[in-house]
N, CA, C and O atoms as a DFTB+ gen file, in Angstrom:
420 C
 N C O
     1  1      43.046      28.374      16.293
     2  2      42.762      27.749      15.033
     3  2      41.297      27.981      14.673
     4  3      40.327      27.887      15.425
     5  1      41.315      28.206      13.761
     6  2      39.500      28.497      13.044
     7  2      39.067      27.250      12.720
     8  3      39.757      26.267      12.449
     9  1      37.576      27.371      12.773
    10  2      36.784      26.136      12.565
    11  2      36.042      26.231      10.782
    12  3      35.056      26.828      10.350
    13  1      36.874      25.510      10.244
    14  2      36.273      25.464       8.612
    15  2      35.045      24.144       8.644
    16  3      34.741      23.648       7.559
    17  1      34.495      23.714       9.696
    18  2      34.047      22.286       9.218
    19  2      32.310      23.257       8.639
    20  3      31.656      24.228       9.019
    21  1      32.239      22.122       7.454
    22  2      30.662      22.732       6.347
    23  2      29.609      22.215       8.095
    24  3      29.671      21.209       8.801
    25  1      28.788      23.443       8.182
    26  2      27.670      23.145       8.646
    27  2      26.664      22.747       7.790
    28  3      26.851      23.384       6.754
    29  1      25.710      22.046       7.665
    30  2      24.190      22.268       6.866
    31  2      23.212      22.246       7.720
    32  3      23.195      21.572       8.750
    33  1      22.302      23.025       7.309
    34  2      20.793      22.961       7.737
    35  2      19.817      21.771       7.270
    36  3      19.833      21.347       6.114
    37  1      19.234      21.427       7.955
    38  2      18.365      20.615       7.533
    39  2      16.660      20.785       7.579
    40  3      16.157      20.014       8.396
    41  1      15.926      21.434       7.036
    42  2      14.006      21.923       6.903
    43  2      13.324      20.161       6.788
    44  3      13.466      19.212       6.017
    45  1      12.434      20.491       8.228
    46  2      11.589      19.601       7.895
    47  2      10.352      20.045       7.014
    48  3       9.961      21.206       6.896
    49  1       9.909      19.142       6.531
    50  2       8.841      19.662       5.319
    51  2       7.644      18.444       6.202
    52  3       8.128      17.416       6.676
    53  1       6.429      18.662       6.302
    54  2       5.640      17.976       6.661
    55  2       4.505      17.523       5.236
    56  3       3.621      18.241       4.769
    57  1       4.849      16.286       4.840
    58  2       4.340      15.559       3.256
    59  2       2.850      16.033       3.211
    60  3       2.226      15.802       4.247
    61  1       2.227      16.594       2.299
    62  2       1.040      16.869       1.864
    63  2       0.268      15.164       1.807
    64  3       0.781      14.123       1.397
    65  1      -1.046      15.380       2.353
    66  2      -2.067      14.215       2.408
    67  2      -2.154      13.884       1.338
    68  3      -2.444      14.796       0.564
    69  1      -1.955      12.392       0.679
    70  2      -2.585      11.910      -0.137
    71  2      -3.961      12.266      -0.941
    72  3      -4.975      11.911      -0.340
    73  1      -4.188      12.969      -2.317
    74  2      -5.352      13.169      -2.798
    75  2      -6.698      12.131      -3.672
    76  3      -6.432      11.465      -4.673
    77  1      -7.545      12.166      -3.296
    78  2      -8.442      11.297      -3.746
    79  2      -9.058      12.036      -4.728
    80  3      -9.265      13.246      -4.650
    81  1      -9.432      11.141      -5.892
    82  2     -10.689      11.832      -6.723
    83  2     -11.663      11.403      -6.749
    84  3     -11.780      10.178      -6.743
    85  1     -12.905      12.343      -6.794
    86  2     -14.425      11.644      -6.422
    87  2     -14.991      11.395      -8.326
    88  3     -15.190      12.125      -9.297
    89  1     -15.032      10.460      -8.126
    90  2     -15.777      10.088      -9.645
    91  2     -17.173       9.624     -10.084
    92  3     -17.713       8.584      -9.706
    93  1     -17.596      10.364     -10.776
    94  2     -19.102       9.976     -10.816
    95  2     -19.063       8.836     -11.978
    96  3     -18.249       8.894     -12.900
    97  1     -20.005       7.812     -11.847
    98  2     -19.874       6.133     -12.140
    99  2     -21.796       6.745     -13.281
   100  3     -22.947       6.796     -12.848
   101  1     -21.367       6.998     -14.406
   102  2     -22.905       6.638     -15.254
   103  2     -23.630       5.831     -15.173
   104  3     -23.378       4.650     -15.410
   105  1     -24.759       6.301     -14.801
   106  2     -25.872       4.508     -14.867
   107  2     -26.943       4.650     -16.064
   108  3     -26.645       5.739     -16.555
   109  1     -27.815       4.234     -16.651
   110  2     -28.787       4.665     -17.579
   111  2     -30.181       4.779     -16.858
   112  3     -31.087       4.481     -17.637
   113  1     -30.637       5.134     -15.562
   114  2     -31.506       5.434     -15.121
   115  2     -31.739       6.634     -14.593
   116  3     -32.868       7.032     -14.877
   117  1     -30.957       7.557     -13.768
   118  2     -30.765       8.352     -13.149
   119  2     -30.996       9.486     -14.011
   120  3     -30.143       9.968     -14.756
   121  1     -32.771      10.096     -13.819
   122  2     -32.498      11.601     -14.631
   123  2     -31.070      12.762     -14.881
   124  3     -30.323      13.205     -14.008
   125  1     -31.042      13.007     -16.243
   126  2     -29.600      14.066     -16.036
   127  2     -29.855      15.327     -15.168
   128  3     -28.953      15.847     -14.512
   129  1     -31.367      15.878     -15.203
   130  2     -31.902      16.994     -14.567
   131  2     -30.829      17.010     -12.741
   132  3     -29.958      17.714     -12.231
   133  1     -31.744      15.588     -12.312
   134  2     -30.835      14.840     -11.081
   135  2     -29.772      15.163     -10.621
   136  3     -29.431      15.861      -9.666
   137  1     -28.896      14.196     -11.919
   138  2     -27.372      14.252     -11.797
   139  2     -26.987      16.074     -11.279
   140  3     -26.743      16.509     -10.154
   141  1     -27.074      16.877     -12.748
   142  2     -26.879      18.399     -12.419
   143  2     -27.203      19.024     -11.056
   144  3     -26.476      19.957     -10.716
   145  1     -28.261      18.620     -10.161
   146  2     -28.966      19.263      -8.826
   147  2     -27.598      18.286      -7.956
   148  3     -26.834      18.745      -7.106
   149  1     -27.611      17.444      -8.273
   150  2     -26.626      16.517      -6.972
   151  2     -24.930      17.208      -7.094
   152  3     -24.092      17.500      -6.241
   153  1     -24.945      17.254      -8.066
   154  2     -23.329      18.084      -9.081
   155  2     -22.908      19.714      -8.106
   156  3     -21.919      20.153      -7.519
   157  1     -24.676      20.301      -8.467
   158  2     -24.820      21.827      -7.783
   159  2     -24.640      22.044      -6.602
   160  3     -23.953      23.002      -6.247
   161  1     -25.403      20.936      -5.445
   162  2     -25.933      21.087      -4.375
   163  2     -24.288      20.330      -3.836
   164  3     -23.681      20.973      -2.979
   165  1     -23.771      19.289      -4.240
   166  2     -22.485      19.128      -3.109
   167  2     -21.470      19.149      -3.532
   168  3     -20.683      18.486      -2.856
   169  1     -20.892      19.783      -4.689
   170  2     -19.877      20.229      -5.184
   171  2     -19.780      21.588      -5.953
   172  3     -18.969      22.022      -6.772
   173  1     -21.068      22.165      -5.304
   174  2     -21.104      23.620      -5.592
   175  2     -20.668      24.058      -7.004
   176  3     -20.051      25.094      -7.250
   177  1     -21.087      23.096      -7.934
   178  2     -20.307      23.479      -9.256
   179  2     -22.021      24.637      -9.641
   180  3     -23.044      24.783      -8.972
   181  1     -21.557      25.272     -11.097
   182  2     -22.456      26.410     -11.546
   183  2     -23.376      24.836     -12.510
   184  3     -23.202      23.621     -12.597
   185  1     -24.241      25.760     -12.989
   186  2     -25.014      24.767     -14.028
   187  2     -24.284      24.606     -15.130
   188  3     -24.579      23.602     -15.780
   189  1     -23.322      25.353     -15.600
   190  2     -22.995      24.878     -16.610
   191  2     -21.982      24.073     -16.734
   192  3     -21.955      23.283     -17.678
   193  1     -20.796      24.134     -15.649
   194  2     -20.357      23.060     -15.075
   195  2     -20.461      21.879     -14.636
   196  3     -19.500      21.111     -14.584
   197  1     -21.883      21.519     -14.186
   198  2     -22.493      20.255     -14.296
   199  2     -23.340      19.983     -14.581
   200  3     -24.157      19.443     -13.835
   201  1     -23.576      20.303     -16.119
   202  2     -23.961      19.780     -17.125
   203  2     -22.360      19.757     -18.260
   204  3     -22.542      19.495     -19.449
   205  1     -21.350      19.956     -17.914
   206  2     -20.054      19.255     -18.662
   207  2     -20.011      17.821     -17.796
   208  3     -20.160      16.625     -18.048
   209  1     -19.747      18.565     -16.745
   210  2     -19.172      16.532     -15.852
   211  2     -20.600      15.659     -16.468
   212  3     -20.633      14.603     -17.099
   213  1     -21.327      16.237     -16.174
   214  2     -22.796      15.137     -16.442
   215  2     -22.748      14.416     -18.064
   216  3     -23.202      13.296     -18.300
   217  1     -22.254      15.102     -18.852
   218  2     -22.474      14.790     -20.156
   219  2     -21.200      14.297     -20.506
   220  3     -21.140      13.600     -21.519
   221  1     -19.780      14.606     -19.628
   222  2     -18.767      13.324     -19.726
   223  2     -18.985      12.356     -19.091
   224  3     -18.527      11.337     -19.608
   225  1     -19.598      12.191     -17.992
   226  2     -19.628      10.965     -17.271
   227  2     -20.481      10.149     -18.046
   228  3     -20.369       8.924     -18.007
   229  1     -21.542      10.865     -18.928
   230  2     -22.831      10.284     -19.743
   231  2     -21.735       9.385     -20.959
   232  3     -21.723       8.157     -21.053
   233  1     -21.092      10.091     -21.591
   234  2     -20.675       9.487     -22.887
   235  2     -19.144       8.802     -22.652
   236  3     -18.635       8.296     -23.652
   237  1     -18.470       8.764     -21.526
   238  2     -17.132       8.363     -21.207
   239  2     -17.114       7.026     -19.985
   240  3     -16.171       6.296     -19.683
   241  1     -18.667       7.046     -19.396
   242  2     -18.942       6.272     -18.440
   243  2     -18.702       6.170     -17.019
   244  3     -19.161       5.420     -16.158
   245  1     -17.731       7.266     -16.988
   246  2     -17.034       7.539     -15.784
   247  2     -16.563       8.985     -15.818
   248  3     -16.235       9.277     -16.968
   249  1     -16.400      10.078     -14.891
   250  2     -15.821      11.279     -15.192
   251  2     -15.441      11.938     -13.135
   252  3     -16.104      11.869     -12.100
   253  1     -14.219      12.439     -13.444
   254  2     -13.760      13.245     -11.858
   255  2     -14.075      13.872     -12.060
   256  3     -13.972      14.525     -13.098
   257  1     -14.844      14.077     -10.844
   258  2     -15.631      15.426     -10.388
   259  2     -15.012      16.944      -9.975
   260  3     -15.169      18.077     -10.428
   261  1     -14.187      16.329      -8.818
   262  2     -13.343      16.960      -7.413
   263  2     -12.280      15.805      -7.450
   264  3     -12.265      14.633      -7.825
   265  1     -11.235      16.852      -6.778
   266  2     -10.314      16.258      -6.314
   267  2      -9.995      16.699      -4.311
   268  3     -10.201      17.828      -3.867
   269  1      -9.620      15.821      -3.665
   270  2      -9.703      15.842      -2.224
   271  2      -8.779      15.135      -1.419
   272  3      -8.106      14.207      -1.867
   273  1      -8.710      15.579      -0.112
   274  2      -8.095      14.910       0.229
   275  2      -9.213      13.889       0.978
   276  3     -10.312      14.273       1.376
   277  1      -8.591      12.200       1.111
   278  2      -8.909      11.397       1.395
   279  2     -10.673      11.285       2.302
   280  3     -11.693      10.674       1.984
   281  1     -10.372      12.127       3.419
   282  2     -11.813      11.958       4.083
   283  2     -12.642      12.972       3.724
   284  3     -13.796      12.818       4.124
   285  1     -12.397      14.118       3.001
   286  2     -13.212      15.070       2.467
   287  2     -13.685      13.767       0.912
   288  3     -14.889      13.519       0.977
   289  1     -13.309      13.360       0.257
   290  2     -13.861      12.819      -0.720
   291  2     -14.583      11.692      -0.642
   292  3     -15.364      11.396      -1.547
   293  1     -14.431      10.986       0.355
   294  2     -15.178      10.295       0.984
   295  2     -16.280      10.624       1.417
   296  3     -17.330      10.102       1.042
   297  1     -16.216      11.309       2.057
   298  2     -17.501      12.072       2.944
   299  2     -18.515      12.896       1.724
   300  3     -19.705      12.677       1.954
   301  1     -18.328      13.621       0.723
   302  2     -18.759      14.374      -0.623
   303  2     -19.102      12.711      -1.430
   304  3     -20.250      12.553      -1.846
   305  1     -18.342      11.839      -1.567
   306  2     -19.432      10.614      -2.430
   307  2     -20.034      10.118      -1.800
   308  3     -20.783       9.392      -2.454
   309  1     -20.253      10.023      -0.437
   310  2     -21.529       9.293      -0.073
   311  2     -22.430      10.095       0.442
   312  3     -23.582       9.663       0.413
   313  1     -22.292      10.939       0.820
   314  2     -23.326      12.344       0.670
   315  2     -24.000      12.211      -0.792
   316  3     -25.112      11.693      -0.895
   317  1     -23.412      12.615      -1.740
   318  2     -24.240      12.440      -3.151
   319  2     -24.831      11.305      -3.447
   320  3     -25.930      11.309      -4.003
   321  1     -24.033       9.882      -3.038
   322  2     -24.636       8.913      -3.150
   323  2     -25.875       8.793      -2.613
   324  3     -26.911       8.343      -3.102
   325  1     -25.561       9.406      -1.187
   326  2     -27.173       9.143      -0.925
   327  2     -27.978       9.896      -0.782
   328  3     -29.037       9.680      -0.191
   329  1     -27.569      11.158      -1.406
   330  2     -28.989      11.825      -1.896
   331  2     -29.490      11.152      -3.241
   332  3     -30.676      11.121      -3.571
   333  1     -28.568      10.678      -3.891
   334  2     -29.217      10.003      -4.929
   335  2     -30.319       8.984      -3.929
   336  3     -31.437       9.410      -3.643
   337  1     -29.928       7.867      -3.547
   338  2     -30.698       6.906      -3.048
   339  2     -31.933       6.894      -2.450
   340  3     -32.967       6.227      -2.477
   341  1     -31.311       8.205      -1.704
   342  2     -32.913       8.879      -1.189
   343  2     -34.223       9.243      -2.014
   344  3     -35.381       9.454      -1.654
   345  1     -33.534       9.235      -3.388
   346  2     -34.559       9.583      -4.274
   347  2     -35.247       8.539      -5.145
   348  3     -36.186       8.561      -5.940
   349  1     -34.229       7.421      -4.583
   350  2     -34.789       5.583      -5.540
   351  2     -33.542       5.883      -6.803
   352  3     -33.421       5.042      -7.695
   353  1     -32.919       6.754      -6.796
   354  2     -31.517       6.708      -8.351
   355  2     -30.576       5.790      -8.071
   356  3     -30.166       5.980      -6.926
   357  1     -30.019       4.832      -8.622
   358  2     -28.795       4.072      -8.612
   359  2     -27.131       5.296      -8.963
   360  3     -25.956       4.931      -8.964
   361  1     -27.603       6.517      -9.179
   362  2     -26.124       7.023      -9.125
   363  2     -25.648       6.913      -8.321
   364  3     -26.156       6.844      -7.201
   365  1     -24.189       6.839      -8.658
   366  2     -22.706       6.524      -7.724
   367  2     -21.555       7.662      -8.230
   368  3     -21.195       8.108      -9.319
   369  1     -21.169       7.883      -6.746
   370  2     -20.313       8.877      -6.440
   371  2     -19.299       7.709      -5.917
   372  3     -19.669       6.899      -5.067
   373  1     -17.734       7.680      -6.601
   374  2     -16.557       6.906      -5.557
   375  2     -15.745       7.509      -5.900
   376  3     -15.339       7.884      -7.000
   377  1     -15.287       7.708      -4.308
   378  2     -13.541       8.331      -4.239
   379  2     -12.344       7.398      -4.620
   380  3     -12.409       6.213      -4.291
   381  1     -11.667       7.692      -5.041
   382  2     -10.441       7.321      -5.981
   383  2      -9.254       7.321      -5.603
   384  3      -9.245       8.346      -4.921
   385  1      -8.385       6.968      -5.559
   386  2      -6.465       7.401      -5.072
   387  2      -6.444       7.825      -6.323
   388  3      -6.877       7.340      -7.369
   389  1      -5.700       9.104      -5.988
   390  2      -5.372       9.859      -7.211
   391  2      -4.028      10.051      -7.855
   392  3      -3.178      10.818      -7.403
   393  1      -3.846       9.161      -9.164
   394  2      -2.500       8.601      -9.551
   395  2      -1.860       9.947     -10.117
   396  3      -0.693      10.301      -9.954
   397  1      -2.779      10.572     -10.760
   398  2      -2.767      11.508     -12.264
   399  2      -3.792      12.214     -12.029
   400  3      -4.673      11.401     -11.752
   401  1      -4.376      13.653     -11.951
   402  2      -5.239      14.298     -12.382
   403  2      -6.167      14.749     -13.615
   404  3      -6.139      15.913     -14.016
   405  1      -7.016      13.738     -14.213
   406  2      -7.696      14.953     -15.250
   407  2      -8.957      14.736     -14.980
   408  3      -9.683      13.782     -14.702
   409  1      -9.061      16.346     -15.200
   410  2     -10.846      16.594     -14.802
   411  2     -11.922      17.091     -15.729
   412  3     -11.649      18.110     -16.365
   413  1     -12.393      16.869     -15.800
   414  2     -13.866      16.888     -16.499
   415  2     -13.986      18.713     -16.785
   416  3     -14.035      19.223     -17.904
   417  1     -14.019      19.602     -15.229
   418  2     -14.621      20.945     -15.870
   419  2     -13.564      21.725     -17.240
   420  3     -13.938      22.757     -17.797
């Protein structure tokens, strides 16, 4: 007698990490010159790229920078944070759970 019974396969898929977004928080003290060098130096964006995030975060109050996973975005806002601090600037860099993506560049 032949065996008709349905086999299936079953693929494990291993779930992609949760993504965070790093958001830069506007303050009215913090030179924009600043902002752009902190933008360049740890998110490797070009100048003209951050001077867009800089001038949304300026007029929107808030703007995503990067998107990451969890301890990389973590680690990239308080790095910026505290190169800001190091310099006496109140800018803020915070990572985010990321519901929805939209970004600034």
């Amino acid at each position: 007698m032949a065996d008709t019974s349905i086999r299936t396969r079953s693929k494990t898929r291993t779930a992609r990490p949760p993504l965070y977004k790093v958001m830069l928080v506007n303050d009215d003290f913090t030179p924009r010159e600043f902002v752009v060098r902190v933008l360049k130096a740890e998110f490797r964006m070009s100048e003209e790229q951050a001077s867009r995030v800089m001038i949304t975060a300026h007029t929107k109050g808030s703007c995503v920078v990067a998107v990451f996973t969890r301890e990389i975005a973590e680690d990239k806002a308080k790095r910026a944070t505290d190169m800001a601090r190091g310099e006496g600037y109140p800018l803020l860099f915070t990572p985010s759970p990321r519901p929805e993506v939209s970004r600034c560049r």
